[in-house]
C-alpha positions as CSV (number, residue, x, y, z in Angstrom):
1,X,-1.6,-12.7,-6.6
2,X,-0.2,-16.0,-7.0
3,X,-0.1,-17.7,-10.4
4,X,-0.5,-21.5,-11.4
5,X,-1.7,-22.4,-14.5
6,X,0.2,-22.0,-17.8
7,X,-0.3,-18.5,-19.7
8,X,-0.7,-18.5,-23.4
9,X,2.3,-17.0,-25.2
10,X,0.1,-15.4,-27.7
11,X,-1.8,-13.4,-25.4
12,X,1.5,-12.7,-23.6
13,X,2.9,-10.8,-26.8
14,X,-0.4,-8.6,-27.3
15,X,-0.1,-7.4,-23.9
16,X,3.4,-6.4,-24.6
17,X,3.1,-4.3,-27.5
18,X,-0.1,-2.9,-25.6
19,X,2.1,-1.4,-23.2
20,X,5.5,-0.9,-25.5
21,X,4.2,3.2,-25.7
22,X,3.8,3.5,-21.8
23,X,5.7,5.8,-20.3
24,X,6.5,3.5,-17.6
25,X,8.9,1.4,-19.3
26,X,10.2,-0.5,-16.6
27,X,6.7,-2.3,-15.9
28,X,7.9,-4.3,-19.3
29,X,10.3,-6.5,-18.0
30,X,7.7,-7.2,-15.3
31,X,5.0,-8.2,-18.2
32,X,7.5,-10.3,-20.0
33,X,8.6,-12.3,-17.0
34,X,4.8,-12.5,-15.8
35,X,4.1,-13.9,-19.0
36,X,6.1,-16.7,-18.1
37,X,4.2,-17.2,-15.1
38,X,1.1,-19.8,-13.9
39,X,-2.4,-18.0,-13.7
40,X,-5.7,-19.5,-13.0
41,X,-7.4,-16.6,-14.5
42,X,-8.6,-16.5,-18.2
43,X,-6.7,-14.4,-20.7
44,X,-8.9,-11.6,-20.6
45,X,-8.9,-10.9,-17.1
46,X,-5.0,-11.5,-16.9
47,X,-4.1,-8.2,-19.0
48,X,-7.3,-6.2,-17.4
49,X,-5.4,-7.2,-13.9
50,X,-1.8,-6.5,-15.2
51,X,-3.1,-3.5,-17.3
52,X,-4.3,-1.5,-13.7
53,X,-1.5,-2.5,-11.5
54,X,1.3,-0.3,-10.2
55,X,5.1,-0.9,-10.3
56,X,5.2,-1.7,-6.8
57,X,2.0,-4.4,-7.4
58,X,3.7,-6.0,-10.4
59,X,6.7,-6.6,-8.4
60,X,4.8,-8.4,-5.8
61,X,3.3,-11.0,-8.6
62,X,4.5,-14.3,-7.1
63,X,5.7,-16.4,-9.8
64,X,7.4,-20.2,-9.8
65,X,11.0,-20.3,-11.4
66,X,13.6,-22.3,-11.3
67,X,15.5,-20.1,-9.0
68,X,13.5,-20.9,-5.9
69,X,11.7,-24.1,-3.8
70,X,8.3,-21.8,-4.0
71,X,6.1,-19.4,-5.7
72,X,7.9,-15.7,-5.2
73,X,7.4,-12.4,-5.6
74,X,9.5,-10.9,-9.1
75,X,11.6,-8.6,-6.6
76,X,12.9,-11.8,-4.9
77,X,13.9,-14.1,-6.9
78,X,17.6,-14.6,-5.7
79,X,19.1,-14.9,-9.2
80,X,19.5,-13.7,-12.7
81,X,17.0,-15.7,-14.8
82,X,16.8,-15.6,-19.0
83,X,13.4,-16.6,-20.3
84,X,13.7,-17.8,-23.9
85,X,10.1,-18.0,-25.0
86,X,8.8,-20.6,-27.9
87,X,8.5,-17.7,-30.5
88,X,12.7,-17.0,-29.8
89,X,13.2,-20.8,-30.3
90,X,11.6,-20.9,-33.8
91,X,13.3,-17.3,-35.0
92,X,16.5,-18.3,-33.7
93,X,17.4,-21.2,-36.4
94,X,19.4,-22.8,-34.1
95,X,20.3,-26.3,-34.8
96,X,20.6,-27.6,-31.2
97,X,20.3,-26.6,-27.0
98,X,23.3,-25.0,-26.7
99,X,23.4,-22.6,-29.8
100,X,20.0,-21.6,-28.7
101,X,21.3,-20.5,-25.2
102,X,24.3,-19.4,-26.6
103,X,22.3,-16.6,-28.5
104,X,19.8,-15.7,-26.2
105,X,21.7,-16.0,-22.7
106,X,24.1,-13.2,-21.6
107,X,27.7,-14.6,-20.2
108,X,26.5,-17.8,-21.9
109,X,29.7,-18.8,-23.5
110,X,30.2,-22.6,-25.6
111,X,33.7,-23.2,-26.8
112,X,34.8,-26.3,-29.4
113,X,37.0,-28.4,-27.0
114,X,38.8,-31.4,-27.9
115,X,39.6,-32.3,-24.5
116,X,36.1,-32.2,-23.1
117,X,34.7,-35.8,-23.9
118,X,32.0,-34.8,-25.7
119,X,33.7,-31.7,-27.9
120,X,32.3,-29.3,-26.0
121,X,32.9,-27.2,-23.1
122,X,29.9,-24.7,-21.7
123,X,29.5,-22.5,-19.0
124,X,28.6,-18.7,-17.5
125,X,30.2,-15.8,-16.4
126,X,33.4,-17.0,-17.3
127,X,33.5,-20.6,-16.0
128,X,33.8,-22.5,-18.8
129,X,33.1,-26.6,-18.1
130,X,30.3,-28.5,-18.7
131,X,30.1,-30.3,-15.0
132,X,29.6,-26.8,-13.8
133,X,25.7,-26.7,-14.7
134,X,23.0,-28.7,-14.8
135,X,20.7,-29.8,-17.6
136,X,16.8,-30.0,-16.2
137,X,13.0,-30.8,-18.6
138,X,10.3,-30.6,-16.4
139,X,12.0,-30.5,-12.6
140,X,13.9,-33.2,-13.8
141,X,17.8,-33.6,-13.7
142,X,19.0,-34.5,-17.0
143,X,22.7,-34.4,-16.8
144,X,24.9,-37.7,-16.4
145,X,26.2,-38.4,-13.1
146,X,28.9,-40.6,-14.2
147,X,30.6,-38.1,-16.4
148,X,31.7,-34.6,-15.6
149,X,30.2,-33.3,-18.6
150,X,26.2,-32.5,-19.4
151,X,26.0,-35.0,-22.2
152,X,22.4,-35.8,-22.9
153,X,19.5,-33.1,-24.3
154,X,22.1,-31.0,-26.0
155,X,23.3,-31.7,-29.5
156,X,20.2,-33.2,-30.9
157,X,18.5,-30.6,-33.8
158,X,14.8,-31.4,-32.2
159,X,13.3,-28.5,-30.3
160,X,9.7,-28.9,-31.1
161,X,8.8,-30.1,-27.7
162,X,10.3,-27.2,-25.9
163,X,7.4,-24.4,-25.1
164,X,9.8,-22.2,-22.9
165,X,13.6,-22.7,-21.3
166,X,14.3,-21.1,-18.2
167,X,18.4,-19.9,-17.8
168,X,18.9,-19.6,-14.6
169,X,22.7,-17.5,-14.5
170,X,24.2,-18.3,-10.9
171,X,24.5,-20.8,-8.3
172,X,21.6,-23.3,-7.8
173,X,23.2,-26.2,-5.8
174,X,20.5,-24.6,-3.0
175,X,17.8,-25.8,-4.7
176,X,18.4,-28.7,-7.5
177,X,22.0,-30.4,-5.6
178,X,25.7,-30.5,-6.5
179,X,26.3,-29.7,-10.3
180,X,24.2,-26.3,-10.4
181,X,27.1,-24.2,-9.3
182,X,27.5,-21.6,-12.6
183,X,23.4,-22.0,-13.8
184,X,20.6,-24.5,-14.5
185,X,18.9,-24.6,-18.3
186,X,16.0,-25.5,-17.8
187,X,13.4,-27.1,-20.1
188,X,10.0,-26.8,-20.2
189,X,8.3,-29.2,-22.8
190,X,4.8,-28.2,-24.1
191,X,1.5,-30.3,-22.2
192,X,-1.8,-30.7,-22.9
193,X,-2.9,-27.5,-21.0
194,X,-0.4,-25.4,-23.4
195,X,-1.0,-27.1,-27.1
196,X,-3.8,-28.8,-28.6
197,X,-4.4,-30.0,-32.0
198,X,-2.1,-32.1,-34.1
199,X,1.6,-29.8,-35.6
200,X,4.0,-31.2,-38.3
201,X,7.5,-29.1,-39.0
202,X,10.4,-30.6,-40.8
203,X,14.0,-28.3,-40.8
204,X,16.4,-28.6,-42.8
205,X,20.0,-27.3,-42.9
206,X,22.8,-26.9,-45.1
207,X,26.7,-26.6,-44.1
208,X,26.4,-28.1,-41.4
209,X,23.7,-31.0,-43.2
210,X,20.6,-32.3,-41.1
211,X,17.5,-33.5,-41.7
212,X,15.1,-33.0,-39.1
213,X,10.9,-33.6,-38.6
214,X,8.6,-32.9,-35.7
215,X,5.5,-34.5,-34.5
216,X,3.2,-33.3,-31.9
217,X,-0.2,-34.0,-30.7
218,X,-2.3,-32.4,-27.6
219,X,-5.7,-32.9,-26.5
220,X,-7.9,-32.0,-23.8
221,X,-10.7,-34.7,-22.4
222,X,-12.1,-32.6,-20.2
223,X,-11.4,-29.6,-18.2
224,X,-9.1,-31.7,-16.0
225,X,-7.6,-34.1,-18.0
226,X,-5.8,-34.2,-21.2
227,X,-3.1,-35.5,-23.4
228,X,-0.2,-34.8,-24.8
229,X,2.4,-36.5,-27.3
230,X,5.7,-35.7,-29.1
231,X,8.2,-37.2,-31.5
232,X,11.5,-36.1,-33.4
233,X,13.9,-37.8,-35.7
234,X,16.8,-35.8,-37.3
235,X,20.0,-37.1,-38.9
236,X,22.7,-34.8,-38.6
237,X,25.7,-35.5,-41.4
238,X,27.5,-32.4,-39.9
239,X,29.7,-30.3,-41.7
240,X,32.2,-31.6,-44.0
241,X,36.4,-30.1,-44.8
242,X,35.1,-28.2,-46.7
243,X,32.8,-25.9,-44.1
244,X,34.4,-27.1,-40.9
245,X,38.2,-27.9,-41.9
246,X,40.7,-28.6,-39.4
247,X,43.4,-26.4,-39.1
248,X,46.9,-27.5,-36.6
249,X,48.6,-24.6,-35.3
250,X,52.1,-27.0,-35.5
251,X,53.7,-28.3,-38.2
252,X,55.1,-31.6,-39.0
253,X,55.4,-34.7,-41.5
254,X,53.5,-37.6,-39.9
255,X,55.0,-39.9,-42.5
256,X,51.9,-40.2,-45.0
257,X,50.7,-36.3,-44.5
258,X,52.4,-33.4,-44.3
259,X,51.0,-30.9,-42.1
260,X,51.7,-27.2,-42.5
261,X,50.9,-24.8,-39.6
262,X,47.6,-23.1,-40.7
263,X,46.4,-25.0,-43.4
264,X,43.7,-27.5,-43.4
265,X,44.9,-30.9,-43.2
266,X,43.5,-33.3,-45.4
267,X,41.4,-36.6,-44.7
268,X,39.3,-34.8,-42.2
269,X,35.6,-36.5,-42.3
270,X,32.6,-34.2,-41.1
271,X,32.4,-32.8,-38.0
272,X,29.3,-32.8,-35.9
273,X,27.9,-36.0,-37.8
274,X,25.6,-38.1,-35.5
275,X,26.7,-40.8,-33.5
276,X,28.3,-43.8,-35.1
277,X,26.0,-42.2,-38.4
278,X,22.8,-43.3,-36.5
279,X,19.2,-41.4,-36.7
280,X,19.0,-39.8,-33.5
281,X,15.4,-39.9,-31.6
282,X,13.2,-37.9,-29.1
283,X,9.9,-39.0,-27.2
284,X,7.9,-37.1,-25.0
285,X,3.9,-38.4,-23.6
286,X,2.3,-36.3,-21.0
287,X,-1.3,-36.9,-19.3
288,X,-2.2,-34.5,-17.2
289,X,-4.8,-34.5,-14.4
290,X,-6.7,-31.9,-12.1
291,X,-3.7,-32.7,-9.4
292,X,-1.4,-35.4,-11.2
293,X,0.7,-34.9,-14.0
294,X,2.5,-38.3,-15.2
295,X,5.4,-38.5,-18.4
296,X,8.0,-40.1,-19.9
297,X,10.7,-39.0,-22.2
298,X,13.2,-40.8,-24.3
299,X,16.5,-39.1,-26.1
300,X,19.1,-40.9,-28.1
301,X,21.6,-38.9,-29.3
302,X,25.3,-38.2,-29.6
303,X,28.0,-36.7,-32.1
304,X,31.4,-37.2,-33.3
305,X,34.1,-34.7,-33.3
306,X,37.7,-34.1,-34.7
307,X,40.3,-34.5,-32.0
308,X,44.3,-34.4,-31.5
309,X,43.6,-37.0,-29.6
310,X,42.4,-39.4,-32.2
311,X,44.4,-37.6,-35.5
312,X,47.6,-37.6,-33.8
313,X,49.2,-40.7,-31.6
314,X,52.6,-40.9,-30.0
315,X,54.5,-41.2,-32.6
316,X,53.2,-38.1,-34.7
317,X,51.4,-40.1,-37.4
318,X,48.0,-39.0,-38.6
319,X,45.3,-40.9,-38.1
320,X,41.6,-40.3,-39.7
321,X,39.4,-41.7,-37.2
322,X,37.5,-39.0,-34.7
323,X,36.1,-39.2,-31.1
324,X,32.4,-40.2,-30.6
325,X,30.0,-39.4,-28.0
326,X,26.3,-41.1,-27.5
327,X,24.0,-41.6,-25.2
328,X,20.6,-42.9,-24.6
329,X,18.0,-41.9,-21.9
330,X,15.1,-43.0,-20.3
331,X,13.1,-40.8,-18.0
332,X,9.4,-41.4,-16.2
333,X,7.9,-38.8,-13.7
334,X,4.8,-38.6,-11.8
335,X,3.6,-35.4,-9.7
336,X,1.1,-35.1,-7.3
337,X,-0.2,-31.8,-6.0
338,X,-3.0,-31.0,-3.2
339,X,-4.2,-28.7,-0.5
340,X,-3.7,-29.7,3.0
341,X,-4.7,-27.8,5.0
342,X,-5.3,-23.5,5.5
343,X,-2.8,-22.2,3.3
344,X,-0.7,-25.3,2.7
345,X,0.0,-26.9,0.1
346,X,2.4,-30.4,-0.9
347,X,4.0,-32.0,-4.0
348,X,5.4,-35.3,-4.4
349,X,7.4,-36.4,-7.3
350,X,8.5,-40.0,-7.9
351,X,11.1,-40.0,-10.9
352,X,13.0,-43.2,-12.2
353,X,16.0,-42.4,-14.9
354,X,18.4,-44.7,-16.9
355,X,21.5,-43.1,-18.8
356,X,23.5,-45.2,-21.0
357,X,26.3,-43.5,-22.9
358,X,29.5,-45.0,-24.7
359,X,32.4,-42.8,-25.7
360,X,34.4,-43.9,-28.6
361,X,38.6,-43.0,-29.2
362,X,39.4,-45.3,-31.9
363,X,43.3,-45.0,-31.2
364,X,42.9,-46.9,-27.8
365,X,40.0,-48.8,-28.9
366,X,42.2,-50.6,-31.8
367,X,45.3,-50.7,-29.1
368,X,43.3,-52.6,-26.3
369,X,41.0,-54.0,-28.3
370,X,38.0,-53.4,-26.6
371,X,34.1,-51.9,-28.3
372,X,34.6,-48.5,-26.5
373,X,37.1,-46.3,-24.8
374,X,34.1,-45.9,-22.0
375,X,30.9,-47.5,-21.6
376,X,28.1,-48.0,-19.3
377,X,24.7,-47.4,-17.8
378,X,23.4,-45.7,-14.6
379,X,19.9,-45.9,-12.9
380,X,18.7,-43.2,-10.5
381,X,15.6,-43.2,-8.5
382,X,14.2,-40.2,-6.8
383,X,11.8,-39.7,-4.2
384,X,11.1,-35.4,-3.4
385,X,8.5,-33.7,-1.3
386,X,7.9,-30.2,-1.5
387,X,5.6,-28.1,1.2
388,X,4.5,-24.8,1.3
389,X,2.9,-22.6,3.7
390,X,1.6,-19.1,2.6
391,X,1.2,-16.3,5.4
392,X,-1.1,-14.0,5.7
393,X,1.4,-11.3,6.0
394,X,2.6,-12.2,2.3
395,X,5.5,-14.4,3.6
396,X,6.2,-18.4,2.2
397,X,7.7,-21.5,3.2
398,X,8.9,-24.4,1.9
399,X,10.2,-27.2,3.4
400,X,10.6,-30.5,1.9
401,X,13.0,-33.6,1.7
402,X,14.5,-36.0,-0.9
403,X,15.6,-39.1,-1.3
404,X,18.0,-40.7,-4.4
405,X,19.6,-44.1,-5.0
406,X,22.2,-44.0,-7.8
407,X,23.4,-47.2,-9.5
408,X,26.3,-47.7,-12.0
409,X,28.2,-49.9,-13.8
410,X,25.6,-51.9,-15.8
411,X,26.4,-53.0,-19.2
412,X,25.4,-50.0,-21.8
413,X,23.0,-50.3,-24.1
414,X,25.1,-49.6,-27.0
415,X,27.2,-52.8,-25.9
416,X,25.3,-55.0,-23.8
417,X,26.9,-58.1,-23.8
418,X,30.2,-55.7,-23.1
419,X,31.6,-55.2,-19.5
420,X,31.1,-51.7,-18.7
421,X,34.4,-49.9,-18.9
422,X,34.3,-46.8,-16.8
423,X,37.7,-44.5,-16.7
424,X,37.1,-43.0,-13.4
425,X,38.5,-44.0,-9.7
426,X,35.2,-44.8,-8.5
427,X,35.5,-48.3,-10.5
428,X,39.2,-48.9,-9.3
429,X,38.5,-52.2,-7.3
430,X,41.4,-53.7,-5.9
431,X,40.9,-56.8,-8.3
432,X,41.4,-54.4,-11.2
433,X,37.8,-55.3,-12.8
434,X,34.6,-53.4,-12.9
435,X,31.7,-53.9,-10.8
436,X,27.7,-52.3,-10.0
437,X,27.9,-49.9,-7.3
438,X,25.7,-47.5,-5.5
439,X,25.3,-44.5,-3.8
440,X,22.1,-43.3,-1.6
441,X,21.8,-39.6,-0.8
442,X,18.9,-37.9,1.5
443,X,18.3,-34.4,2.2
444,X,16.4,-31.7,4.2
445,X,15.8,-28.4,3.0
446,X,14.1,-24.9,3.6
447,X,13.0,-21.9,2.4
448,X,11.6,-18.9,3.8
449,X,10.8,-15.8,1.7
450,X,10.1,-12.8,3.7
451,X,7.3,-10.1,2.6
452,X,8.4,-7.6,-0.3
453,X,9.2,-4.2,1.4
């Protein structure tokens, strides 16, 4: 059995306390992932099929994950995967991306760092930095290729979009590219085929303070075609000394403070707050087809965070100001989908992405007089096909190629009548200044899955 179309959630948790007194207890992790899974069936028939099937059947219930190029059977999926279903997202209470993985996701670690550009340093099974894994919504690689760090998606207190995440805990450079080497968290935002109707939900949160409101709207024209349209706003004030102070393990006299090993030093302005104070956004439109899906999305986001960096120069003196992160991104995606012929099958996906992102140390900033410590934009375009051929002898594969043309060191949109400034040896021109470049990558790739034994 090979499933495709989206599976209500709903009927997903009936099923599962249906069978939470069966003695066979293992076929429930097989129910919860299937649940996850595409199915062109209607609900009822689903859970009659799932209902009458043996161990060894469920395990054979080819499913599409981020783990793999093509549909595959449960038993084969060559990685540890953590499903965190839309029903976990709204029970959790967490307040951005990474908390909620951090409390669902085994070997998940996030760690406050103030050396890490964006004040945080993520990663799994013990490998803790943030270039380690990608960022994905949709098939789509989020992450900034400029930076070393996952940047975008994360700190932003909307998650109304979000219908599932996939966690994908191991290596996945196989499949999405360089970056993927610890895990992949993977977004899936909600589409016309999974919510209809109009939804309002406003958060709010205190400690760490933030306002945020949700707006989302779904509807189906037909049986092939519908809509569907989201929007968040949140202003985060963070946390102030209060809640989050900041505590030196050193002590010392910086002339106009004296710190003491331990204590909270004073003057310390909230932690977390947005981005230069600004409301941060998300926007995601969807129209689906019977063999076309088309979207766009659009984040702005960004936070500030304390750092020894910025409270203490060369000289030992104490200084107020904190390090600043933002970011703005831009993302359209169209997907084709067809039968061509037998038992194959072929996907084409034509993305275009801009990133802009500035990142603010008001020590150098004031020293070199210059808008940001680093700022700039990149452009991506990306050109994937995907085939697949199933056998008749329950084997797959996938072949495909893809195409990408990166281009940095465009004036930011945070400063755009700013050169770019970009700390990194990729803009070390002879000349000393800063100029556009570009890189072009193209790649072949297979997969063949082998029938389950």
């Amino acid at each position: 059995m090979r499933l495709r179309s989206p599976f209500l959630l709903r009927q997903c948790e009936r099923t599962v306390l249906e069978l939470r007194g069966h003695r066979l207890m293992k076929k429930l992790f097989f129910v919860i992932a299937w649940c996850f899974s595409q199915s062109a069936l209607s609900a009822e028939d689903e859970i009659s099929s799932l209902l009458t099937m043996s161990l060894a059947e469920l395990g054979q219930v080819q499913v599409s994950t981020s783990a793999t190029l093509a549909a595959t059977p449960l038993d084969k999926v060559p990685a540890s995967v953590t499903l965190i279903s839309r029903e976990m997202i709204e029970n959790s209470g967490a307040r951005d991306l990474y908390e909620l993985v951090d409390i669902h996701t085994p070997g998940f670690q996030r760690m406050l760092s103030h050396t890490a550009g964006t004040g945080n340093a993520v990663g799994l099974r013990g490998l803790i930095h943030s270039d380690k894994f990608l960022i994905m919504v949709n098939g789509q690689v989020m992450s900034d290729r400029t930076q070393p760090l996952a940047r975008t998606e994360h700190s932003l207190a909307l998650l109304g979009d979000i219908n599932y995440i996939e966690v994908v805990r191991g290596p996945g450079s196989s499949v999405y590219g360089p970056g993927a080497i610890t895990g992949i968290i993977h977004i899936h935002t909600f589409d016309s085929t999974s919510f209809e109707g109009f939804e309002a939900s406003f958060r709010q949160g205190f400690g760490g303070q933030f306002n945020a409101l949700d707006l989302k709207w779904g509807h189906r024209f037909n049986e092939d075609t519908g809509v569907f349209v989201y929007y968040g706003i949140d202003n985060y004030d963070g946390a102030d000394a209060s809640d989050a102070p900041y505590i030196n393990s050193t002590s010392f006299n910086s002339g106009s403070v004296n710190v003491v090993a331990g204590q909270p030093i004073a003057g310390i302005s909230n932690d977390r707050a947005a981005f230069r104070g600004m409301l941060r956004h998300k926007l995601q439109m969807q129209l689906d087809g019977d063999k076309y899906k088309a979207w766009i999305r659009y984040t702005k986001g960004g936070e500030q965070f304390v750092s020894p960096w910025s409270q203490l120069n060369n000289a030992g003196s104490l200084l107020p100001e904190k390090q600043a992160s933002g970011y703005e991104q831009i993302t359209g995606a169209f997907e084709y989908e067809d039968k061509l012929i037998g038992e194959m099958s072929s996907r084409f996906i034509a993305s275009y992405q801009i990133v802009s992102h500035a990142y603010q140390r008001p020590d150098v900033e004031a020293q070199q007089n210059i808008p940001a410590f680093e700022h700039q934009r990149s452009d991506r375009f990306l050109l994937r096909n995907v085939n697949t051929i199933d056998f008749d002898f329950d084997a797959s594969f996938a072949f495909g190629f893809e195409f990408a043309r990166n281009e940095f060191g465009r004036s930011s949109f945070f400063y755009p009548d700013a050169d770019p400034i970009v700390r990194s040896s990729l803009a070390a021109f002879p000349d000393g200044k800063i100029r556009k470049w570009h890189t072009t990558t193209t790649a072949l790739f297979g997969e063949y899955t082998t029938p389950g034994q």
